[in-house]
ZAMARGU-4260 file (C-alpha; in steps of 0.2 Angstrom, whole numbers, plus 5000, padded with zeros to 4 digits):
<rodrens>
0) 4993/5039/4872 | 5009/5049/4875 | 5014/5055/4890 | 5017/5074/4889 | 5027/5082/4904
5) 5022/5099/4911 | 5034/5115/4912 | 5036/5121/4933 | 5027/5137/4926 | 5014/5127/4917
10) 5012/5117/4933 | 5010/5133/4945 | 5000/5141/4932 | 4987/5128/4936 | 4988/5129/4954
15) 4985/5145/4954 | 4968/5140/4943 | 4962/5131/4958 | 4968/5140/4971 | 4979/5133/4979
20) 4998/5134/4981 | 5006/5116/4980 | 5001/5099/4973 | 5000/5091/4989 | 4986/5104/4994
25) 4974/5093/4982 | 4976/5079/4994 | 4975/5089/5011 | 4959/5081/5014 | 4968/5063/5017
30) 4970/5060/5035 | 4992/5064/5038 | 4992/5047/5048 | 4986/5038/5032 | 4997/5046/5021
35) 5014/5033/5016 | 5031/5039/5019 | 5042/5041/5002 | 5045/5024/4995 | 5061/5018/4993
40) 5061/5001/4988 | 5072/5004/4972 | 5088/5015/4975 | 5087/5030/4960 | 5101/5029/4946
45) 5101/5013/4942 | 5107/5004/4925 | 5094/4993/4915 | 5108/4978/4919 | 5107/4983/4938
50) 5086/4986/4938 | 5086/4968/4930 | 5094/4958/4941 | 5082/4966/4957 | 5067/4962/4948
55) 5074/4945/4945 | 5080/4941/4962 | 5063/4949/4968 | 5055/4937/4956 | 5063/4920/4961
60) 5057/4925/4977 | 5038/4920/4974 | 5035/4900/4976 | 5017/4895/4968 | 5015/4879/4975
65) 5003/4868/4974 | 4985/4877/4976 | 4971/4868/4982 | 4961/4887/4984 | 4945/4890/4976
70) 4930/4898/4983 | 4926/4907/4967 | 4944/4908/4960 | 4951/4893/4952 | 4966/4887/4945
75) 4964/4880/4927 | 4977/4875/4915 | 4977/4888/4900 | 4985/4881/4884 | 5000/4896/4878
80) 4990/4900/4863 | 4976/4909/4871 | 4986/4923/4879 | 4998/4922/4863 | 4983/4929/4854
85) 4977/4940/4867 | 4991/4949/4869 | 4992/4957/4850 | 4990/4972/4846 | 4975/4973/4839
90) 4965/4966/4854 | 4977/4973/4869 | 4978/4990/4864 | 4959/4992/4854 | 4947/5003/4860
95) 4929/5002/4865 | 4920/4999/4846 | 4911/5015/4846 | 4913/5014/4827 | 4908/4998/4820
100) 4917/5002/4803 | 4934/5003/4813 | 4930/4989/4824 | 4926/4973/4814 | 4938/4960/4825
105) 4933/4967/4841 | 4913/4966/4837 | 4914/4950/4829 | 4925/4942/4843 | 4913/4950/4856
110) 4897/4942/4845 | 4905/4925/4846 | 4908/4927/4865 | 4891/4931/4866 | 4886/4916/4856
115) 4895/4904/4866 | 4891/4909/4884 | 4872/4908/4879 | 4875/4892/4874 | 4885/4886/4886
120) 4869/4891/4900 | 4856/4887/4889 | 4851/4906/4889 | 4844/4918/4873 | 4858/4932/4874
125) 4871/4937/4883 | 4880/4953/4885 | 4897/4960/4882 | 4903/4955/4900 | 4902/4965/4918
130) 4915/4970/4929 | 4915/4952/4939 | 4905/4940/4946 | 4899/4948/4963 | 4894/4965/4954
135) 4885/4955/4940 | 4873/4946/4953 | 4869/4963/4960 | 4866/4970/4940 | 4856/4953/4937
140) 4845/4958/4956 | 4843/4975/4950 | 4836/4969/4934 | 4825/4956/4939 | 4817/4970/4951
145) 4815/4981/4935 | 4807/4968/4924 | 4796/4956/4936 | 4780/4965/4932 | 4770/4952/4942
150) 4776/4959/4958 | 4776/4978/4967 | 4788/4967/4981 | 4808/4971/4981 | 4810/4956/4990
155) 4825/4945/4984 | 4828/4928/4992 | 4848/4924/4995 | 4855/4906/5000 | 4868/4907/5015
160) 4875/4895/5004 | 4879/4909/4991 | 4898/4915/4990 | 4899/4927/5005 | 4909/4941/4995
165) 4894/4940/4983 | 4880/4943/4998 | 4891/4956/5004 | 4893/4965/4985 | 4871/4964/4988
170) 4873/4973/5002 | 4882/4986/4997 | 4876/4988/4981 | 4856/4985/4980 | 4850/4988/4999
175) 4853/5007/4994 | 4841/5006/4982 | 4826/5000/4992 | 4827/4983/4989 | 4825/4969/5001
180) 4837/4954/5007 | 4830/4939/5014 | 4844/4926/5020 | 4839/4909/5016 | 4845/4894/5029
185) 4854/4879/5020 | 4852/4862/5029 | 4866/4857/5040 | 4867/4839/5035 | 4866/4842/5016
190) 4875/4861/5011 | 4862/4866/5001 | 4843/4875/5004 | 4828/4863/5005 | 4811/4865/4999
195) 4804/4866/5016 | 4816/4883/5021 | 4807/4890/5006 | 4788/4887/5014 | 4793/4898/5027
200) 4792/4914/5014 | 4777/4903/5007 | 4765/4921/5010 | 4778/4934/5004 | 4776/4946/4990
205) 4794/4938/4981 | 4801/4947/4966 | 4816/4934/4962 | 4825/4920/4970 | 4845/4918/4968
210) 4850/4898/4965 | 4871/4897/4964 | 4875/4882/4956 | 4887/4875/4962 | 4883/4883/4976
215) 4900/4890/4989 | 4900/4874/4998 | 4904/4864/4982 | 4887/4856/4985 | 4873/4854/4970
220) 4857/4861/4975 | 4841/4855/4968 | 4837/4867/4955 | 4824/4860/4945 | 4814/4860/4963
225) 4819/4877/4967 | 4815/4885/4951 | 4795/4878/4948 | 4794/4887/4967 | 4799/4902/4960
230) 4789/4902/4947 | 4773/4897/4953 | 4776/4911/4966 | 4779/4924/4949 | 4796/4927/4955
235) 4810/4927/4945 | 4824/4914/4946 | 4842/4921/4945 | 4856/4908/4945 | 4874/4909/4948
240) 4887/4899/4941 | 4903/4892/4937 | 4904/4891/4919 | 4917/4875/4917 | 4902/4867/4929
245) 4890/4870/4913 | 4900/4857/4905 | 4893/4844/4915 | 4878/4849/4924 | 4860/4854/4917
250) 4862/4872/4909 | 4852/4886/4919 | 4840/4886/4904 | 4834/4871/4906 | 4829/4870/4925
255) 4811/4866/4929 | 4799/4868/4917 | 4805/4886/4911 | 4823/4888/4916 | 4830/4902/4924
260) 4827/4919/4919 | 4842/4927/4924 | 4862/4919/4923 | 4876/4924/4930 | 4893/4924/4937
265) 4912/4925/4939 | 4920/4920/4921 | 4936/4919/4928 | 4940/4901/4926 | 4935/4903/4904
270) 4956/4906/4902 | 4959/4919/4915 | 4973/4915/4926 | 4972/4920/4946 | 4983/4933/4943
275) 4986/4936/4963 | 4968/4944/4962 | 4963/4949/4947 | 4957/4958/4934 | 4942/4946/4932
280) 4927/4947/4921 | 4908/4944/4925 | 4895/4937/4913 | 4875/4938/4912 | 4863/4928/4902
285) 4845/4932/4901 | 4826/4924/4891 | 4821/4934/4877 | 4807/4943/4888 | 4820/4952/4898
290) 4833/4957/4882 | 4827/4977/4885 | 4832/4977/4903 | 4849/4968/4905 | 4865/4981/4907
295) 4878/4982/4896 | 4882/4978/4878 | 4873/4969/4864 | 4883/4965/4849 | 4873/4960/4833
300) 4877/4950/4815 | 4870/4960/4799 | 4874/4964/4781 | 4880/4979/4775 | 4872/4989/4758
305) 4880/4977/4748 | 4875/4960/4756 | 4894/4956/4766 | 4891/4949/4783 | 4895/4965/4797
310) 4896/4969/4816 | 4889/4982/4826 | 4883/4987/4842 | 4861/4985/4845 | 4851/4991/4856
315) 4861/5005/4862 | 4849/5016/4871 | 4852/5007/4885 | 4871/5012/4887 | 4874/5028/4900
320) 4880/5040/4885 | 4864/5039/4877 | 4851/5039/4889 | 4863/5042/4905 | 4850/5045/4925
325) 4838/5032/4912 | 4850/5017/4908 | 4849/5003/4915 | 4869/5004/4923 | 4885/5009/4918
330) 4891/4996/4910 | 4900/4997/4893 | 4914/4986/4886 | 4919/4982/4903 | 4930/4968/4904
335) 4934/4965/4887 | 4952/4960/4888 | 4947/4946/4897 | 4932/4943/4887 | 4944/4940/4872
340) 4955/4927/4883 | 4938/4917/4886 | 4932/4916/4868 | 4950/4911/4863 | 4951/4898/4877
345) 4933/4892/4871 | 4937/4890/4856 | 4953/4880/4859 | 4944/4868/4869 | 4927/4865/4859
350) 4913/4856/4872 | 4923/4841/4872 | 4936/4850/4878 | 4928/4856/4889 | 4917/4842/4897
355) 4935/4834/4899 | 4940/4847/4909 | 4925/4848/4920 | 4924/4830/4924 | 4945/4828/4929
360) 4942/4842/4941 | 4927/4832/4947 | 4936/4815/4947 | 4951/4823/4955 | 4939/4830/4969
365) 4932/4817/4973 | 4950/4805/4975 | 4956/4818/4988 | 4939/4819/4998 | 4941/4799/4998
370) 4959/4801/5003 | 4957/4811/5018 | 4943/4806/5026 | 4956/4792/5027 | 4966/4802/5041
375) 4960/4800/5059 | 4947/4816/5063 | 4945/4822/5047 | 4928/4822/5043 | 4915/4827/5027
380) 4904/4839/5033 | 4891/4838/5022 | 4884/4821/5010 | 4878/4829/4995 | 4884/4827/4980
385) 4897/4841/4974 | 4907/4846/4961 | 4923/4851/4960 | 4927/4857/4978 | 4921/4851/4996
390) 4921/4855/5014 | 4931/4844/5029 | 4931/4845/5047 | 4947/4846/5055 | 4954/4839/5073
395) 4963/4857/5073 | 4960/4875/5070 | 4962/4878/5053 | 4973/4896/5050 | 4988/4885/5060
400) 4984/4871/5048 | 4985/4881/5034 | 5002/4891/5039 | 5011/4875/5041 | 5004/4867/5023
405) 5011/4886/5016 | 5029/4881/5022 | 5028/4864/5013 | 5022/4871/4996 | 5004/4868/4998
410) 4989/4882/4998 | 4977/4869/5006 | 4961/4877/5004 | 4949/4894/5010 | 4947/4894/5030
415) 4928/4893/5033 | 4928/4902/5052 | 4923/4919/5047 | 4909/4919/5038 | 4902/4901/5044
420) 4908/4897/5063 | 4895/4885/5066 | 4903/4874/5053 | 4917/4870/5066 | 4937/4869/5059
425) 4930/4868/5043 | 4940/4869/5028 | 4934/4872/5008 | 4945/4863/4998 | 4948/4864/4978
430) 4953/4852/4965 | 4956/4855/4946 | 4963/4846/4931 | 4978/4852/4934 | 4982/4840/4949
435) 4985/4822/4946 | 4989/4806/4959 | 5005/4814/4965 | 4999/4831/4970 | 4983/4822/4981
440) 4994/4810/4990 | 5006/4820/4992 | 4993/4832/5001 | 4985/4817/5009 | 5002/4815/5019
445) 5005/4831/5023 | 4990/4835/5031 | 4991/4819/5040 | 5010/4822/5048 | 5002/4839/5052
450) 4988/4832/5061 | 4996/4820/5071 | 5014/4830/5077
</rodrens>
């Protein structure tokens, strides 16, 4: 879309509409001590060969390094031609596929998203994507509280071990809505929530239980065990996970006897790179039963009058511009950028490619847990298995620790002292396939010159 300019008499014209006699009386409600001073950071007037060497001084300022970082972002290695095919035209710049006659390639790439994250958890459907995994577990809550008939309770059972952003996102999110949080304890020897913390709601009223898998510890919880509780309490089962784990470990539909009704998470590591933040994408994968009552998109194969394969959006009553206060949420294309990046990185990779990925960054995890625990005072913390990342102790305070490593190149993990103190210097620590023996030694002896200065 063009931008078009305003004449100074258009522009008064309209201040005069609402009243007001300057553009900076729309913002008067914003506190003066909050407002920034005029930004100066590029001086006006300059040439295109001039603003070209800032940004490329600017630029050779920022030192990636070796990351070790993961706690729910992850550092994966994306093959060029995903983001080559991204980046056309015809995906960047299309719009949502209101018209399904206009909107063939979008549809169809959405369909085969759809189709390949269902079966990558084992699930019946997906939808088109959410806005990111924290807002998509409190979507797949807000579901499961709509469609577990079997209960009247609002009561939702969430593991400490879940990502701490994501309980946060709950709390924000669904608690305004009338709806319960019940933190679950995870063992301290193990990571993970045992059986026996769930006899403890053994006479509650439970509408669903969430299971992250791997949970935010790295550690693998017992899902098959987890999910027949659930069940034989009428609850819903709601599980979280990475989707490069999937390769690996049992798929969410398969867990217990039923499998989980509910799947979701952060899609970030499907081709995404970290971007110093974002944008990222959310998924949600549901049973059959609960098709009517999941949020967003649906994207369906048919034939059209004269027998040609066609895409179009299905079920469309439950998007906000047709029934709006009565749809399930406000969730429409969303992400699909992002979307198109995982389908092409999916595609790229096939379920080999895939499994291969999965089990390096698991191989790779596990050299450097055996490498350090090699240095004097570093410590496991907990002796279950994991999958890609793990937790240490450390001799020393960690945030030093993790300056010191910065200045030699090395991002060495996410600081574990806010939101889990008891755990001590505790350090969560991230390996992908895109580290080999070089990167863990060299880490290894770092951190070990560090720790004995």
């Amino acid at each position: 879309m063009p931008f078009i300019p305003h004449t100074d008499v258009e522009v008064q014209e309209m201040l005069a509409t609402l009243g007001v006699h300057t553009t900076d009386d729309l913002f008067d409600e914003i506190p003066s001590h909050l407002k920034t001073a005029e930004l100066n950071y590029v001086s006006s007037g300059l040439t295109e060969m001039e603003m070209t060497r800032i940004t490329e001084q600017r630029g050779q300022e920022n030192r990636k390094g070796l990351c070790f970082i993961g706690a729910g972002a992850y550092e994966h290695h994306i093959p060029a031609a995903v983001w080559d095919i991204t980046s056309r035209g015809e995906f960047m710049t299309a719009y949502t596929p209101y018209q399904a006659e206009a909107s063939q390639g979008t549809l169809q790439l959405i369909y085969e998203y759809q189709t390949m994250m269902a079966n990558l958890t084992g699930m019946d459907y997906s939808n088109a994507s959410l806005y990111d995994g924290a807002s998509a577990l409190a979507e797949a809550v807000l579901m499961a509280v709509r469609a577990n008939k079997k209960t009247l309770s609002a009561k939702i059972l969430i593991p400490r071990s879940l990502h701490p952003h994501y309980r946060q996102t709950l709390q924000a999110i669904v608690t305004q809505q009338s709806i319960e949080l019940i933190d679950l304890p995870y063992c301290p020897e193990q990571g993970k929530t045992l059986l026996s913390t769930l006899e403890n709601c053994k006479q509650q009223d439970i509408c669903a239980l969430v299971i992250p898998q791997p949970n935010f510890f790295g550690s693998l919880e017992e899902v098959d065990q987890l999910t027949e509780w659930a069940h034989a309490k009428q609850a819903f089962v709601i599980a979280v996970t990475n989707p490069i784990s999937l390769a690996l470990l049992k798929e969410p539909g398969s867990w217990g006897k039923q499998g989980a009704d509910i799947v979701c998470g952060e899609g970030q590591s499907l081709g995404v790179p970290l971007a110093g933040g974002g944008p990222y994408f959310g998924f949600m994968c549901c049973k059959k039963e609960w098709l009517r009552q999941m949020p967003g998109r649906i994207v369906g194969r048919t034939v059209d009058k004269n027998g040609k394969p066609g895409f179009t959006l299905t079920l469309q009553a439950r998007e906000q511009h047709i029934r709006r206060a009565k749809a399930t949420s406000n969730i429409c294309t969303n992400q699909g950028l992002l979307v198109t990046a995982a389908t092409i990185y999916m595609s790229l990779l096939g379920p080999v490619g895939l499994q291969q990925v999965a089990s390096a960054s698991h191989y790779h995890a596990q050299q450097l847990a055996d490498l350090l625990i090699q240095i004097p005072g570093v410590k496991l913390i907990f002796n279950t298995p994991f999958f890609h990342e793990f937790i240490i102790r450390l001799p020393k305070p960690v945030p030093g620790l993790l300056r010191d490593l910065a200045k030699l190149g090395i991002h060495g993990g996410y600081d574990l002292s806010t939101f889990y103190p008891e755990l001590g210097h505790a350090l969560l620590i991230c390996v992908t396939e895109t580290k080999n023996k070089e990167d863990l030694t060299r880490y290894q002896q770092e951190l070990f010159t560090l720790l004995t200065i």
